[in-house]
Kinemage of the C-alpha trace (Angstrom):
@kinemage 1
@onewidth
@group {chain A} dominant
@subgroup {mainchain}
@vectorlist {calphas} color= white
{ca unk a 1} P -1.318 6.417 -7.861
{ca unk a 2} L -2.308 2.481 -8.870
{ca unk a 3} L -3.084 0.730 -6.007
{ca unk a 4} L -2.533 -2.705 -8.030
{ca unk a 5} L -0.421 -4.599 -6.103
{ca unk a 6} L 3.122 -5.489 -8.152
{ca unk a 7} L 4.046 -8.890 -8.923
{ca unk a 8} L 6.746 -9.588 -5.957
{ca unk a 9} L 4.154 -8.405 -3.489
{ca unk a 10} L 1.444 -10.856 -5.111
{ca unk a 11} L 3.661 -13.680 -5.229
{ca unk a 12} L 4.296 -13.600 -1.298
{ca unk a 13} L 0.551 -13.063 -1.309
{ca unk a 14} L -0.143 -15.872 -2.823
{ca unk a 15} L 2.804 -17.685 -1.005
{ca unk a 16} L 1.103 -16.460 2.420
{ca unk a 17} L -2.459 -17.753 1.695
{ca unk a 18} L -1.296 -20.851 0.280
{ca unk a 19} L 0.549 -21.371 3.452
{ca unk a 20} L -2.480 -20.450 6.159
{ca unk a 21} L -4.908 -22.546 3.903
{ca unk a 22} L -2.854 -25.735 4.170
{ca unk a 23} L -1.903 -24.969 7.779
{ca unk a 24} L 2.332 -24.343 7.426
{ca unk a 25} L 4.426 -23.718 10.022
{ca unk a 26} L 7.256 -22.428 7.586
{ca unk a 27} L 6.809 -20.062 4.264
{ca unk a 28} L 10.315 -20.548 1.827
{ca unk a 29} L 10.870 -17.981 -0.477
{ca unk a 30} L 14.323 -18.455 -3.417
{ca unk a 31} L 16.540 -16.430 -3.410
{ca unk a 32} L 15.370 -14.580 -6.335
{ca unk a 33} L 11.673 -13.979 -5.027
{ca unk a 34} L 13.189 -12.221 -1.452
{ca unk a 35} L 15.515 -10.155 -3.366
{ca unk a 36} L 12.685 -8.851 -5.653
{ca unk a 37} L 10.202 -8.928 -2.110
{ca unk a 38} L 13.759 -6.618 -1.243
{ca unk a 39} L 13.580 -4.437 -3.782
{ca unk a 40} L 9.730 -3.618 -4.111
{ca unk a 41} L 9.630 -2.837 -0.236
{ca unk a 42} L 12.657 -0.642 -0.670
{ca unk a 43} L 11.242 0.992 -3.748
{ca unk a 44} L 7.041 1.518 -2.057
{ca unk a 45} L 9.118 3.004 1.357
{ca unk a 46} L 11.131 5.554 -1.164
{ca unk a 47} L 7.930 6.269 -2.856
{ca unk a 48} L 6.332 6.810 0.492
{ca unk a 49} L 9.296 9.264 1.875
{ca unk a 50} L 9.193 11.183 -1.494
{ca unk a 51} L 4.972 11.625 -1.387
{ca unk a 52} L 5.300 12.554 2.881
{ca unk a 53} L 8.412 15.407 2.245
{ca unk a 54} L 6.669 16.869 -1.415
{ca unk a 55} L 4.419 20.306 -1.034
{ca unk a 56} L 0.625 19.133 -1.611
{ca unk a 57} L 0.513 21.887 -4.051
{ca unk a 58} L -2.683 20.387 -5.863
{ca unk a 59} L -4.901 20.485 -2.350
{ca unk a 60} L -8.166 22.522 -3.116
{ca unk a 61} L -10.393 23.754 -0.005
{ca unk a 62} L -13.544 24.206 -0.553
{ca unk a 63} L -15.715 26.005 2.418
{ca unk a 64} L -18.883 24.690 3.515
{ca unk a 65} L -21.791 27.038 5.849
{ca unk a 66} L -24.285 25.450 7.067
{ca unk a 67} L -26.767 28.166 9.648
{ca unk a 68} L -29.662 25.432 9.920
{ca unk a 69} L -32.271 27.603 9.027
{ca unk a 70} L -35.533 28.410 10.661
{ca unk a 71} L -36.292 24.662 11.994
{ca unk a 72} L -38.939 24.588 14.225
């Protein structure tokens, strides 16, 4: 899975630190940028429900023994 961040999530990033490095009280977002901040939060969360409820089919165990030896 890329861990990039996409480019609605950056752009309130960059909104965010803009805002605490010139001391804001108030973030404004257009229209447009909180309906595509909408959407990629709605899409991650359905991503997130679909990766919780699938089998983890490709999970390999592997079986360490450890006995320590004769350490004196």
């Amino acid at each position: 899975m890329d861990s990039k961040p996409t480019l609605p999530v950056q752009m309130f990033n960059d909104k965010v630190r803009v805002m605490n490095q010139s001391m804001a009280k108030n973030l404004v977002l257009t229209a447009q940028e909180a309906r595509n901040l909408h959407a990629e939060i709605f899409s991650l969360l359905a991503n997130i429900s679909e990766l919780q409820t699938k089998p983890q089919a490709d999970v390999e165990v592997t079986e360490i023994s450890m006995d320590g030896g004769s350490f004196k």
